[in-house]
C-alpha positions as CSV (number, residue, x, y, z in Angstrom):
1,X,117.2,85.5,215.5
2,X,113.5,85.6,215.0
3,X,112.2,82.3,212.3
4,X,109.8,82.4,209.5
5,X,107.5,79.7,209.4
6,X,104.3,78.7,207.3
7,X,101.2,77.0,208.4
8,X,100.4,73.6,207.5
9,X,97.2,71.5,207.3
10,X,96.6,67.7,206.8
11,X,94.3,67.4,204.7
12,X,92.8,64.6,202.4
13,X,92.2,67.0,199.0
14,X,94.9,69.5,199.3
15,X,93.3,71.7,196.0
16,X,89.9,71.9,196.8
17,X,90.6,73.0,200.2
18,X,93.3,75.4,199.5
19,X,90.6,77.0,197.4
20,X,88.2,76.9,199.8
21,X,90.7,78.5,202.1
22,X,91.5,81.3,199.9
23,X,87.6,82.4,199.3
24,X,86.9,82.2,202.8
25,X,90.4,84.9,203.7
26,X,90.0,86.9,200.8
27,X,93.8,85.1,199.9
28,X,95.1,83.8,196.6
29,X,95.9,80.1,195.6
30,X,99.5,80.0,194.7
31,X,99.8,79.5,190.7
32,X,101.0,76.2,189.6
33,X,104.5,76.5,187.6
34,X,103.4,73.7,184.8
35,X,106.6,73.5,183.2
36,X,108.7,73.0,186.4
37,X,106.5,70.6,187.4
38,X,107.4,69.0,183.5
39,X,111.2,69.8,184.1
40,X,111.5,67.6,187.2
41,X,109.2,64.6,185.8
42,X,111.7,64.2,182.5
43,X,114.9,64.9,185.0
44,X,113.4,62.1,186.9
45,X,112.9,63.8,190.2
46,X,109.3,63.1,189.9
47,X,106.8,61.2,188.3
48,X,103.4,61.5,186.9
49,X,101.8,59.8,189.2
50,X,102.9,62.7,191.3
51,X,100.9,64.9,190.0
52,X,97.0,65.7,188.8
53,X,95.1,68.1,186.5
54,X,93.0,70.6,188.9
55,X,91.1,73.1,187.0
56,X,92.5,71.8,184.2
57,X,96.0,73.3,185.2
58,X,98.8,70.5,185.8
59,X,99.5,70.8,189.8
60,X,101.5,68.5,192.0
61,X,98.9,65.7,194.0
62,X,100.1,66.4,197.2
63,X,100.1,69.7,197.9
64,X,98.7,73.2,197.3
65,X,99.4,76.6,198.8
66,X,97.3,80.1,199.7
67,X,98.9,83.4,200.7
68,X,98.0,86.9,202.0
69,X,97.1,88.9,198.5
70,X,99.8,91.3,199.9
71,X,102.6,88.7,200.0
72,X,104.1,86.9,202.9
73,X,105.7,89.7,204.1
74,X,101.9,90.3,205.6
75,X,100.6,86.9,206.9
76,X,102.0,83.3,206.8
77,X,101.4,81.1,203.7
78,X,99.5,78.2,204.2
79,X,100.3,75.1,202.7
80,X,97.5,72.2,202.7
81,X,99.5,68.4,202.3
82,X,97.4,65.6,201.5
83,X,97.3,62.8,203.8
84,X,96.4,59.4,203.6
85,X,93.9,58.9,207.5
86,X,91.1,60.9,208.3
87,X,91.2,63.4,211.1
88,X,89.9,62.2,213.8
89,X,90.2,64.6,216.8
90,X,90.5,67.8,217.8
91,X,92.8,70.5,216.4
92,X,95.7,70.8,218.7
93,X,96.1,74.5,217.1
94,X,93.1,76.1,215.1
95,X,93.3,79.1,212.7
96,X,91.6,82.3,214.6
97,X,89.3,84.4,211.6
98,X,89.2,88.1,212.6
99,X,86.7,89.8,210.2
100,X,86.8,92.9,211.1
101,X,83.6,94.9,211.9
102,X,81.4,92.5,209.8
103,X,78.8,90.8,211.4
104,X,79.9,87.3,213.0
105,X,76.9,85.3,212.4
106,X,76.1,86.8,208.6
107,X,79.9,85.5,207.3
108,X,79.2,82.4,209.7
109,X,76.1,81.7,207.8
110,X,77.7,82.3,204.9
111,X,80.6,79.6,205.3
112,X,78.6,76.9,206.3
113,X,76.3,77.6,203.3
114,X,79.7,76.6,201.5
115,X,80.7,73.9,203.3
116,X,81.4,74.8,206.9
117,X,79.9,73.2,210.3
118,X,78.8,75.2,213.2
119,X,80.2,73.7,216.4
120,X,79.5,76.3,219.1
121,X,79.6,80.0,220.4
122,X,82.5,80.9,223.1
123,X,83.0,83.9,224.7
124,X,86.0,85.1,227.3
125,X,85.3,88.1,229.3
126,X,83.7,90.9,226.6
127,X,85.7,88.8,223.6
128,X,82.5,86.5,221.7
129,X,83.9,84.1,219.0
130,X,82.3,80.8,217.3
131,X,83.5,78.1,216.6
132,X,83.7,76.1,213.3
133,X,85.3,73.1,211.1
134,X,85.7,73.3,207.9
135,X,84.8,71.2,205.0
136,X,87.1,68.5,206.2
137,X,86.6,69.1,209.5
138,X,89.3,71.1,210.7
139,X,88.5,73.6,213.9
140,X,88.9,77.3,213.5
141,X,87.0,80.3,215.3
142,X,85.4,83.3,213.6
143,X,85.2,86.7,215.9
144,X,85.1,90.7,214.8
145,X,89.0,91.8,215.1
146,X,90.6,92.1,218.9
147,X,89.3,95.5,220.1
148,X,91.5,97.3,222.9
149,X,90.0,97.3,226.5
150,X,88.0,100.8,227.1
């Protein structure tokens, strides 16, 4: 029996980089069901101090999700938990970009002109990637999508 699973980052602002997530993937930021969130605080399962205004839109505090604007049938959902350390060393697993045929180094610039860091170039055989972190420092790796051997 094959699992499903989703993707999760620690993170230290969940909302902000759940949005910064979805711009950079083209993805959506799950909507935030307000009056669920209101249901559970008055049954008691939750409390306000669970929760914040982001966008002016109620949202729970710890947590914020982006998915594949096809559905999860497509791609993963990532889910980005708030955490209370810093990160402080390298990714054990890193998120893989593949933008297609768009040049590398004009979406490159383009996310650290939002908040990205360069970190370096790599390159395996004819397969040329670089590597990033984003805003909270979190490794990934930009490259055009996998092209089959000629």
């Amino acid at each position: 029996m094959a699992y499903e699973f989703q993707v999760a980052v620690d993170c230290a602002d969940p909302h902000t980089l759940a949005g910064w997530w979805a711009e950079t993937l083209g993805w959506q930021v799950e909507p935030s069901d307000e009056a669920f969130i209101r249901r559970m605080i008055s049954a008691g399962y939750a409390a306000e101090s669970d929760t914040l205004l982001h966008d002016g839109v109620l949202v729970w505090k710890d947590g914020a999700a982006i998915r594949h604007p096809d559905g999860l049938e497509r791609a993963p959902r990532l889910l980005f938990q708030q955490v209370p350390e810093p990160k402080t060393v390298k990714n054990r697993m890193h998120l893989d970009v593949r933008i297609g045929a768009d040049d590398v180094e004009s979406a490159v610039a383009g996310l650290v002109a939002r908040g990205a860091k360069f970190l370096h170039n790599g390159q395996q055989g004819p397969h040329t990637w670089m590597t990033l972190a984003d805003p909270e420092g979190n490794e990934f790796c930009v490259s055009q999508s996998a092209k089959p051997p000629e």
